[in-house]
TORDODO-94178 format. One line per field, with one value per residue (C-alpha): residue in one letter; residue number from 0; y, x, z. Coordinates in nm, 3 decimals. Example, Ala and Ser with C-alpha at 12.3 -4.5 7.8 and 13.67 -1.06 7.14 Angstrom:
<pts>
aa = (a:s)
i = (0:1)
north = (-0.450:-0.106)
east = (1.230:1.367)
up = (0.780:0.714)
</pts>
This chain:
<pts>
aa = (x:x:x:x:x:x:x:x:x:x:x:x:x:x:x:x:x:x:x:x:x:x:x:x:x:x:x:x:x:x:x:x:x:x:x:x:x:x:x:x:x:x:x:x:x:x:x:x:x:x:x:x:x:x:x:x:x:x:x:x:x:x:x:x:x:x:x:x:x:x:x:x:x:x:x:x:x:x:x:x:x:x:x:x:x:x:x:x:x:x:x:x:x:x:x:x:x:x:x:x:x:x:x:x:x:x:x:x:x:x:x:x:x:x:x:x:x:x:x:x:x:x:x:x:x:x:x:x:x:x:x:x:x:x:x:x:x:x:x:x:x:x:x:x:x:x:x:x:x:x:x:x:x:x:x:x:x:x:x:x:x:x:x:x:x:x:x:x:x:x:x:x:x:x:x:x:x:x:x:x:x:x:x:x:x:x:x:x:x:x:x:x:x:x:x:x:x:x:x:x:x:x:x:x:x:x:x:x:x:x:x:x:x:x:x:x:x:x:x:x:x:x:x:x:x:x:x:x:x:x:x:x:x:x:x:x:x:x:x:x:x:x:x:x:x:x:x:x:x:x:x:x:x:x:x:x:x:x:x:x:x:x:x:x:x:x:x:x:x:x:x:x:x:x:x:x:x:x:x:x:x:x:x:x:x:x:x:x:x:x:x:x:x:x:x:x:x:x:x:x:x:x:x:x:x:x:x:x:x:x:x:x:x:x:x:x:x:x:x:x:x:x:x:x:x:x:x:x:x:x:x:x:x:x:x:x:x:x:x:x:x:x:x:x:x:x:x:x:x:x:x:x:x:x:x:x:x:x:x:x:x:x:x:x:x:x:x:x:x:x:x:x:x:x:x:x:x:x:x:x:x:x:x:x:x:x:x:x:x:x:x:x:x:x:x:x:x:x:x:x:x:x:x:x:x:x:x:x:x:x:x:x:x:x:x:x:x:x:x:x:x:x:x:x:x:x:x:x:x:x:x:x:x:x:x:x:x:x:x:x:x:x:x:x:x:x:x:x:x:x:x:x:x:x:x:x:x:x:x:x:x:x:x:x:x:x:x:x:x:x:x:x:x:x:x:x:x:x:x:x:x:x:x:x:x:x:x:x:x:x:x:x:x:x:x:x)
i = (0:1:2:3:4:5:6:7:8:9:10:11:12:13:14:15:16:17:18:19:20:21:22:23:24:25:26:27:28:29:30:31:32:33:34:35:36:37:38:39:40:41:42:43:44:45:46:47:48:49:50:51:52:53:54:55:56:57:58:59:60:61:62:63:64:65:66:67:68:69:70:71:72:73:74:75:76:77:78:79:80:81:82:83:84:85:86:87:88:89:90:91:92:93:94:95:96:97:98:99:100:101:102:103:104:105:106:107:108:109:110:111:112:113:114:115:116:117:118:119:120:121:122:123:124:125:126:127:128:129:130:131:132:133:134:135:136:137:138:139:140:141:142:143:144:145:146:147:148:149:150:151:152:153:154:155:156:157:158:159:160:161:162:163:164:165:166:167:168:169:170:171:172:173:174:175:176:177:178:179:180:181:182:183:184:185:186:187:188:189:190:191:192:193:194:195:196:197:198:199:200:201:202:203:204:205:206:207:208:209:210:211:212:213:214:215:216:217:218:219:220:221:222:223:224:225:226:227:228:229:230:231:232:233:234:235:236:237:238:239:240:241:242:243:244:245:246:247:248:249:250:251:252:253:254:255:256:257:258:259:260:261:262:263:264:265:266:267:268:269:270:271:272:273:274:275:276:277:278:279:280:281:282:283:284:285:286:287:288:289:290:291:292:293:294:295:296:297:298:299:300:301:302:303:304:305:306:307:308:309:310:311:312:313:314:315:316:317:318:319:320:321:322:323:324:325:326:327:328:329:330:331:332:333:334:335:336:337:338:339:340:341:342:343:344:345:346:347:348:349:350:351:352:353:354:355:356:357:358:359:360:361:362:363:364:365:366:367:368:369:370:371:372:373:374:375:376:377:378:379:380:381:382:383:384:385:386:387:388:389:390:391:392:393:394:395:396:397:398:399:400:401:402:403:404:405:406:407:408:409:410:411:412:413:414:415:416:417:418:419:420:421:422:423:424:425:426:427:428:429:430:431:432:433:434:435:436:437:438:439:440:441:442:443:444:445:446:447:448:449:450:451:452:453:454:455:456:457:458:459:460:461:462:463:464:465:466:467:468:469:470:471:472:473:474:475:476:477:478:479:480:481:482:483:484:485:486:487:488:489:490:491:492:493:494:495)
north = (0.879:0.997:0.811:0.819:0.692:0.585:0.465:0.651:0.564:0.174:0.157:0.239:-0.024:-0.302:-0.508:-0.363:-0.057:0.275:0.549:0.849:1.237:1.340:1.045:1.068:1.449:1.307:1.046:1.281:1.513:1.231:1.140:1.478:1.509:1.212:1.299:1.169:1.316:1.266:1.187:1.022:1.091:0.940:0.899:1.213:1.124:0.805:1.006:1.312:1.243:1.149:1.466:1.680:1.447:1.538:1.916:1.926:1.745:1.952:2.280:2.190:2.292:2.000:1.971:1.697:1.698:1.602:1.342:1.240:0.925:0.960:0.746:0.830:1.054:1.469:1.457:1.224:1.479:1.740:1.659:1.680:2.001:2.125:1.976:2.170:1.887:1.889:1.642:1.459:1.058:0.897:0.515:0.289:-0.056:-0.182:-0.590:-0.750:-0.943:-0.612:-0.370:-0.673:-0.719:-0.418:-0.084:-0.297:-0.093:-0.137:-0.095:0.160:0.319:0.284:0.470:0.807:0.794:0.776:1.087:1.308:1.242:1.312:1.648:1.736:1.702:1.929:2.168:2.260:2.064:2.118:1.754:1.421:1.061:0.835:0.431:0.181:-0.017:-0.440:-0.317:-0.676:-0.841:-0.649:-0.731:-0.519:-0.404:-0.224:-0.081:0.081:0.278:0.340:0.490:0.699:0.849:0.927:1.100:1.296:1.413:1.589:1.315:1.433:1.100:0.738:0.485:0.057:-0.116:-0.467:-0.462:-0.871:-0.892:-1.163:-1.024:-1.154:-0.945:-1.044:-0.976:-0.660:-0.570:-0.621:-0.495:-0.154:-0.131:-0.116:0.145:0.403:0.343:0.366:0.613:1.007:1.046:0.910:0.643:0.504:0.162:0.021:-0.324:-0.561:-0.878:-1.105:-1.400:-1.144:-0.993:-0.645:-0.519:-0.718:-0.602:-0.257:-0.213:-0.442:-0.160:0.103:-0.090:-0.086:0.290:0.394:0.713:0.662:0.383:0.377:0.244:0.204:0.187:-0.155:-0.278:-0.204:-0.239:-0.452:-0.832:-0.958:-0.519:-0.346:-0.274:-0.194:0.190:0.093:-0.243:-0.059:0.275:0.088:-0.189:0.132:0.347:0.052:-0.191:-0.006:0.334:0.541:0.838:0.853:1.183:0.947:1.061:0.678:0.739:0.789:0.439:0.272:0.581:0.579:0.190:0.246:0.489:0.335:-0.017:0.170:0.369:-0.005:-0.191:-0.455:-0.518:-0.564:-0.887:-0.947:-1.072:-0.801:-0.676:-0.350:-0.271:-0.587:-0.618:-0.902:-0.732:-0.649:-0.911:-1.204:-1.465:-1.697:-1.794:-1.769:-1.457:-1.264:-1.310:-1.241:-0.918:-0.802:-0.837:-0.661:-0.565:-0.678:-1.013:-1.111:-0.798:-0.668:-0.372:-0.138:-0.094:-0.046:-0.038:0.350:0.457:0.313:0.474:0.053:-0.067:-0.357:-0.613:-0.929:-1.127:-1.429:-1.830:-2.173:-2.065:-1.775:-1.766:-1.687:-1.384:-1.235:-1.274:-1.084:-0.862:-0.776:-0.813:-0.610:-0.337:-0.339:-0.279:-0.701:-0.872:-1.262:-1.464:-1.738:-2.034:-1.778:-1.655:-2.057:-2.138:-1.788:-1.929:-2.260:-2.114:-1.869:-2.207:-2.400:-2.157:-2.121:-2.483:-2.530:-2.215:-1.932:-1.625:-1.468:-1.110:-0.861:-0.883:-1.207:-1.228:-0.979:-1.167:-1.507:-1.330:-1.159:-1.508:-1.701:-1.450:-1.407:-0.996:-0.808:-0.673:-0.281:-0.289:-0.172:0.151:0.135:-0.071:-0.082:-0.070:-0.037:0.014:0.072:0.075:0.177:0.067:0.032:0.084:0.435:0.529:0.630:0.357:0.541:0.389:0.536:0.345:0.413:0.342:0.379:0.557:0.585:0.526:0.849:0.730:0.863:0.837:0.913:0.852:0.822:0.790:0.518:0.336:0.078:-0.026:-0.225:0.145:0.284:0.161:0.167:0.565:0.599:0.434:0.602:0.910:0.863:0.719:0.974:0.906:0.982:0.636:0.504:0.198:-0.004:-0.303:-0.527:-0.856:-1.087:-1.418:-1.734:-1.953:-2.164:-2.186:-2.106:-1.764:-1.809:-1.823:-1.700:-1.462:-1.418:-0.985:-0.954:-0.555:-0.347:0.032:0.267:0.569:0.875:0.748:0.483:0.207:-0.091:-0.270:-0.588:-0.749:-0.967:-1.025:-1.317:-1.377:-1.449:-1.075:-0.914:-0.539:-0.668:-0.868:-0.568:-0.385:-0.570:-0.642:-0.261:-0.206:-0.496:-0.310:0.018:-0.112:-0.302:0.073:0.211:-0.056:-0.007:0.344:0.303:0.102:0.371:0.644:0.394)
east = (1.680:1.296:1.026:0.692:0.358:0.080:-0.170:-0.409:-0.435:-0.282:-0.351:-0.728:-0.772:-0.714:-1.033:-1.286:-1.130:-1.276:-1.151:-1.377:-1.255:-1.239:-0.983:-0.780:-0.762:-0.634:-0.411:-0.216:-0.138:-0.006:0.235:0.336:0.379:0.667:0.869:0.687:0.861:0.548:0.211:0.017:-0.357:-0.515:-0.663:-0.896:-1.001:-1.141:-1.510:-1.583:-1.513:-1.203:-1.138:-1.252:-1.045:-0.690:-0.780:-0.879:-0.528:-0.351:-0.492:-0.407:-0.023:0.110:0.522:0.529:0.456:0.108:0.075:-0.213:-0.250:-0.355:-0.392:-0.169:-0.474:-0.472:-0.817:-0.647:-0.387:-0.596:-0.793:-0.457:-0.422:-0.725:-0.687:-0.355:-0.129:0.240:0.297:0.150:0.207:0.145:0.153:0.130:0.151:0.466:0.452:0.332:0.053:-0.047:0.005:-0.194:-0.465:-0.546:-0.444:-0.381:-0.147:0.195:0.550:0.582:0.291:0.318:0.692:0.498:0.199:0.502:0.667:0.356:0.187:0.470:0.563:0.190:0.220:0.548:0.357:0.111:0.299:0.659:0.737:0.605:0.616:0.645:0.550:0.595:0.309:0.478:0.837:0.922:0.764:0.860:1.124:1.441:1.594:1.233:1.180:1.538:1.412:1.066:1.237:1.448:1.185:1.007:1.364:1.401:1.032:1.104:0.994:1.166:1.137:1.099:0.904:0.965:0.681:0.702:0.330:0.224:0.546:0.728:1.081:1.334:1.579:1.872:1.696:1.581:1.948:2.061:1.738:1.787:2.170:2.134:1.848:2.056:2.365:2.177:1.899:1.935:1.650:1.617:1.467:1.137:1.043:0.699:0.699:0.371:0.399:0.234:0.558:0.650:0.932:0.813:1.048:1.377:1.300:1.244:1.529:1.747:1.671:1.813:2.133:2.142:2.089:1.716:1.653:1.305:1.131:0.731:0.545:0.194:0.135:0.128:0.171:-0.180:-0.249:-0.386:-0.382:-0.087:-0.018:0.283:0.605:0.611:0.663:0.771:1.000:1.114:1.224:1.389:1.578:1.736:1.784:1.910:2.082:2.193:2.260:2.077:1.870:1.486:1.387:1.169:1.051:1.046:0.952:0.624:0.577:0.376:0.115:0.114:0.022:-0.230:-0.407:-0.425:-0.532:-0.822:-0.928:-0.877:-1.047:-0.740:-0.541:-0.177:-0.065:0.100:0.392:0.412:0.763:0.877:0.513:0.330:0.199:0.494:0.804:0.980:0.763:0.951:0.758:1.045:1.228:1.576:1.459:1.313:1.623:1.834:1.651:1.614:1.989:2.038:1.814:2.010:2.046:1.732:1.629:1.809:1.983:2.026:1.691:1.495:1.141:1.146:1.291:0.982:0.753:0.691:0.764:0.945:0.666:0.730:0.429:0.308:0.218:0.316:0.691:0.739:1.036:1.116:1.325:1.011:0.730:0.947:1.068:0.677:0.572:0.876:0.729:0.405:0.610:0.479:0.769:0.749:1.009:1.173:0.961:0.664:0.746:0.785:0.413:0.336:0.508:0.357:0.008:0.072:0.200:-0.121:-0.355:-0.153:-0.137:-0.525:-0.572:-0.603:-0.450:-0.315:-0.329:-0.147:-0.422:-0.417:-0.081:-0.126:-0.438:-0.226:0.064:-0.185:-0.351:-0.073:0.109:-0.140:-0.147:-0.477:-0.513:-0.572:-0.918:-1.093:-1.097:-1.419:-1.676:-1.971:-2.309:-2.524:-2.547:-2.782:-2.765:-2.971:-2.940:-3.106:-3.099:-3.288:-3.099:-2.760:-2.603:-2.589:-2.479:-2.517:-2.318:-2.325:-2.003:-1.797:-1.465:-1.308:-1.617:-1.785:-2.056:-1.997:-2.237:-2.118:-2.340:-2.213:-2.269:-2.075:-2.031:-2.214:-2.308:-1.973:-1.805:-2.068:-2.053:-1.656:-1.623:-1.862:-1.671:-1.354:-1.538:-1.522:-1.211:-0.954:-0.648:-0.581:-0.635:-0.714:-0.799:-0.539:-0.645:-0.957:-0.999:-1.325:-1.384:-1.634:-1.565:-1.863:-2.105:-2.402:-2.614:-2.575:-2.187:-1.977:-1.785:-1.444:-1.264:-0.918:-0.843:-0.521:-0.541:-0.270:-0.246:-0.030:0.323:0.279:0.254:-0.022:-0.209:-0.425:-0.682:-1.022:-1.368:-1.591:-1.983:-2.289:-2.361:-2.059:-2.130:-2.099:-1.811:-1.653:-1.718:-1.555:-1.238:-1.191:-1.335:-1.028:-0.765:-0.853:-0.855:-0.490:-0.372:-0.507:-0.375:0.015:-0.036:-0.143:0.177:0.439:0.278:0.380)
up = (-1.122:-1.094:-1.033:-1.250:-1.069:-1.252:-0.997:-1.092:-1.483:-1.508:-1.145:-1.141:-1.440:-1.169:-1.206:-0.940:-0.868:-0.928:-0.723:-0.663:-0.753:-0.432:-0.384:-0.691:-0.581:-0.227:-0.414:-0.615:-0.306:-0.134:-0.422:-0.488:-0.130:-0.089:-0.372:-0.667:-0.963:-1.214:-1.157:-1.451:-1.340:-1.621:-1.951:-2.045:-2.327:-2.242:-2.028:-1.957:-1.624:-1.648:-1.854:-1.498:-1.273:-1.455:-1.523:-1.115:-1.054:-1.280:-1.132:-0.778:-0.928:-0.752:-0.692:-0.976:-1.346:-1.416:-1.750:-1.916:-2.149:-2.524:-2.824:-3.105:-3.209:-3.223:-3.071:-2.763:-2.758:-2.733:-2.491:-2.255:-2.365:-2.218:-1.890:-1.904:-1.808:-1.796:-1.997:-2.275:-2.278:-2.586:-2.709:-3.020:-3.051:-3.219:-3.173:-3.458:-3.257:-3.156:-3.464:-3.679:-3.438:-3.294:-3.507:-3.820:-3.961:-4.121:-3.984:-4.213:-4.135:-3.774:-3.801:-3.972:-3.741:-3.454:-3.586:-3.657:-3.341:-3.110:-3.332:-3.280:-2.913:-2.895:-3.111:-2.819:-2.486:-2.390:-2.256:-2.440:-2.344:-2.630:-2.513:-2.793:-2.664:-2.641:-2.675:-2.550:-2.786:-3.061:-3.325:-3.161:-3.477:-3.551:-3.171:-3.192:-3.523:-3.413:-3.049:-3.303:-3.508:-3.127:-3.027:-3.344:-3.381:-3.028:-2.789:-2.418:-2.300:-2.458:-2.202:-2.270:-2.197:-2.071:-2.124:-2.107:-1.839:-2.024:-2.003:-1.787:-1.620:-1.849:-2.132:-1.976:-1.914:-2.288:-2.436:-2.228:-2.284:-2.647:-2.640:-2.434:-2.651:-2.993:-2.930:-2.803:-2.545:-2.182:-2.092:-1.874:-1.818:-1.720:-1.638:-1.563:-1.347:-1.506:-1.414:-1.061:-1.227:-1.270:-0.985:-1.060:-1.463:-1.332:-1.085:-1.389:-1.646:-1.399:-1.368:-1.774:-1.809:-1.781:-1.588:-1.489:-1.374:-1.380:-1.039:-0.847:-0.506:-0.390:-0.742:-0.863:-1.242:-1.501:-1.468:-1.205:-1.153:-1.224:-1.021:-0.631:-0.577:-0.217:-0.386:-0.621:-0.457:-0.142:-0.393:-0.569:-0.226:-0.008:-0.229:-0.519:-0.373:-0.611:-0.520:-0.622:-0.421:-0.278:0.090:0.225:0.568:0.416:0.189:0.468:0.538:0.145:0.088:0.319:0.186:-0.166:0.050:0.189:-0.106:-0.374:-0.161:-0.158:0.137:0.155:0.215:0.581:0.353:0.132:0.134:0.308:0.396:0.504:0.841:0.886:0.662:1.034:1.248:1.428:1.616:1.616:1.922:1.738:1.508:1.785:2.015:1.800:1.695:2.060:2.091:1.762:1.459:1.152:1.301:1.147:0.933:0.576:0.843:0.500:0.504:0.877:0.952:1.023:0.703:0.544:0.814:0.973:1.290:1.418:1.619:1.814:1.795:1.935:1.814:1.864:1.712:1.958:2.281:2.609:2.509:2.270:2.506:2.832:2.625:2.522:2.908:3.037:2.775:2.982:3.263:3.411:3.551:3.574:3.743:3.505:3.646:3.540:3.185:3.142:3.199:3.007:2.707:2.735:2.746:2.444:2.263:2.357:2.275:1.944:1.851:1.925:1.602:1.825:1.758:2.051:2.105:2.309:2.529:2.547:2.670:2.932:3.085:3.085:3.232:3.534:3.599:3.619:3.853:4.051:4.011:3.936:3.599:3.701:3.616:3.356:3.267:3.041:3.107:2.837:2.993:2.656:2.262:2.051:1.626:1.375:1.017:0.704:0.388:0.362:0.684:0.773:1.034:1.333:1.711:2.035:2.349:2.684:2.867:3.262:3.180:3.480:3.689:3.492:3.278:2.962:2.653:2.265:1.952:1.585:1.214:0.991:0.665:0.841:1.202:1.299:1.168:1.351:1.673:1.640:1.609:1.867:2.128:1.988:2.060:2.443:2.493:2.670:2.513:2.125:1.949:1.651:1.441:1.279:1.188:1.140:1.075:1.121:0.997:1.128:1.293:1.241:0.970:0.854:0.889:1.267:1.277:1.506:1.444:1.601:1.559:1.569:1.654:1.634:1.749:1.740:2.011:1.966:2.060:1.739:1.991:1.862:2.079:1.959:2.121:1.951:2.083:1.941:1.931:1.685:1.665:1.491:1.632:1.988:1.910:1.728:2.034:2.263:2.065:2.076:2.432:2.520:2.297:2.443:2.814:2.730:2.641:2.955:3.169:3.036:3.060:3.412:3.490:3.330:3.543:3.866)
</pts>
């Protein structure tokens, strides 16, 4: 079973997205990198610089096979050729809604233009990727001879395209049986999710035969995307037992990156790498989990082999168990009459729409037993930004760490990223940011805004703490000047 990415051709044609060269270069290292058995890194005949992207991938000799997209046209084809690419993918509708509308050809004619374009692409490439664009949607009895005339021209691989996603896994199943029995080539499918069934029809196909599946990272691609890499890969590894020479410890780093460079987060629900796939607020779920993961967790697939990590975190649903465990973590130690008014805090802060941080909890937990909080081991005396929009955002802060005044200036994407990396820059422990989230909490061009912060340090531990105000640099600020004196203050308490 190998797995065939195309984030960066079906992927990149996400409304909105347009990744730069220096990331598509950064992209395809990181898929190469965790086991990604071919890389499709575009469509070069569709710019000029398009054309340079793939030919810079392709030179960079990557441990994958590099594709690039054509038209059932020698010029498409060609084009490939010159960005010396591995392999040459190429497509033709077969549907009737699309041959009529689109290429407006005939069945017949669509069978010889099948034939002489994949032959042409074995005349200069060694492997070729034949896609009968709509497979689903195409009469079967026709798709089983046009896949034929692919396999016998030479194509090394046949892909099915579910390419409006209107299959359903059983039909999927059937549809896929009968192609491997009836047609001499392997078999790739590429499934949209236009209904949500891209994975099940994906992982489906592999249970009918196919030996390739096609994926993005975090399901990018036109309309509703295309199937999960991360879904995909740990349905096969975990629940069907098949091997995808996938490097899954590294699925989470990897849906990161693509979340940064698209400009679309990952939903906290997202399976396998959402903020929440191995969170438990739940009194019942988290003590259960404490006691022992697979209680309340799939236990064939664990938050480390997909490079997460479990969290307890806290609202209105959260228990005892959850919020000593997290305070026994920080080395705090309430007695039981204690961690009772600690939980009914968190829960009345929670009910009332707060969301309570790690920080939070700590403070409550200090307050109500009467213990100091260690102090604080940054204190921010001043900041100044400067912004514009002939002038690079730069922030300069002046700051007590450890009762040594400390100052740090920096350059951003903007003056909250600014004023961020500068205050990063004086902190003396390796940290750095996880998480961001702002929203207002009143209205108008005067709103306040209210930060929530999550930084990581170098022992993958996550602290999160928030800061609010009507200027959203200074609230920014002090969400990560309380995240980063949380960190100090645990770290404080192990060395005790």
């Amino acid at each position: 079973m190998t797995v065939f990415d195309t984030t960066l051709r079906d992927g990149e044609q996400t409304p909105g997205i347009s990744f730069t060269f220096a990331q598509k270069l950064e992209i395809a290292r990181q898929l190469a990198s965790i086991g990604v058995h071919a890389i499709e890194a575009g469509f070069p005949a569709s710019s000029q610089g398009e054309q340079e992207t793939v030919k810079a991938i392709a030179d960079q000799k990557l441990d994958a096979v590099i594709c690039g997209l054509a038209r059932s046209r020698t010029e498409d084809v060609d084009v490939c050729i010159d960005c010396d690419v591995d392999m040459v993918h190429v497509f033709i509708p077969t549907s009737e809604v699309q041959r009529v509308h689109t290429i407006k050809k005939t069945p017949e004619e669509v069978l010889d233009i099948t034939r002489e374009i994949v032959s042409y692409v074995r005349d200069h490439c060694e492997l070729c990727m034949f896609s009968a664009m709509d497979a689903t949607r195409t009469d079967t009895e026709y798709l089983i001879k046009v896949f034929r005339a692919a396999a016998d021209a030479g194509a090394t691989i046949i892909n099915v395209p579910d390419t409006v996603g209107v299959y359903t896994p059983t039909a999927m199943k059937n549809l896929i049986t009968r192609i491997v029995s009836e047609v001499n080539c392997p078999v790739d499918v590429h499934c949209h999710n236009d209904f949500g069934l891209a994975v099940a029809n994906t992982t489906t196909a592999v249970e009918a035969g196919a030996s390739q599946v096609q994926v993005t990272v975090n399901g990018l691609g036109e309309r509703a995307g295309n199937a999960d890499i991360s879904q995909t890969v740990m349905i096969l590894e975990s629940i069907y037992g098949v091997k995808t020479g996938i490097k899954t410890a590294s699925l989470y780093e990897t849906s990161r990156l693509i979340s940064r460079y698209s400009g679309i987060g990952v939903l906290p629900i997202q399976p396998v790498v959402g903020d929440n796939a191995f969170s438990h607020e739940s009194g019942i779920h988290s003590h259960g989990v404490i006691a022992c993961a697979a209680t309340f967790e799939p236990g064939i697939m664990t938050p480390e082999m997909v490079g997460h990590r479990r969290r307890l975190t806290l609202g209105k649903h959260v228990g005892r168990h959850a919020v000593r465990q997290m305070l026994t973590d920080a080395h705090i130690n309430p007695s039981e009459i204690e961690i009772d008014r600690i939980v009914e805090k968190v829960k009345f802060m929670s009910v009332k729409g707060k969301k309570v941080t790690d920080a939070d909890l700590y403070e409550i937990a200090t307050t109500i037993m009467g213990i100091g909080n260690g102090g604080r081991a940054i204190e921010l005396q001043d900041i100044a930004i400067m912004t514009g929009n002939h002038v690079i955002p730069t922030a300069s802060v002046k700051a007590l760490v450890n009762g040594k005044e400390l100052v740090c200036s920096s350059t951003g994407n903007g003056p909250v990223d600014a004023a961020l990396k500068a205050i990063l820059g004086i902190v003396p422990a390796k940290v750095q940011l996880k998480e961001f989230n702002i929203e207002a909490i009143s209205g108008g061009s005067d709103a306040i805004g209210h930060v929530n912060i999550a930084i990581e340090d170098d022992h993958g531990h996550v602290f999160s703490a928030s800061g609010s105000g009507d200027d959203i640099v200074l609230a920014s600020t002090e969400a990560m000047v309380n995240a980063i004196n949380l960190l100090q203050r645990i770290r404080q308490a192990e060395t005790k």
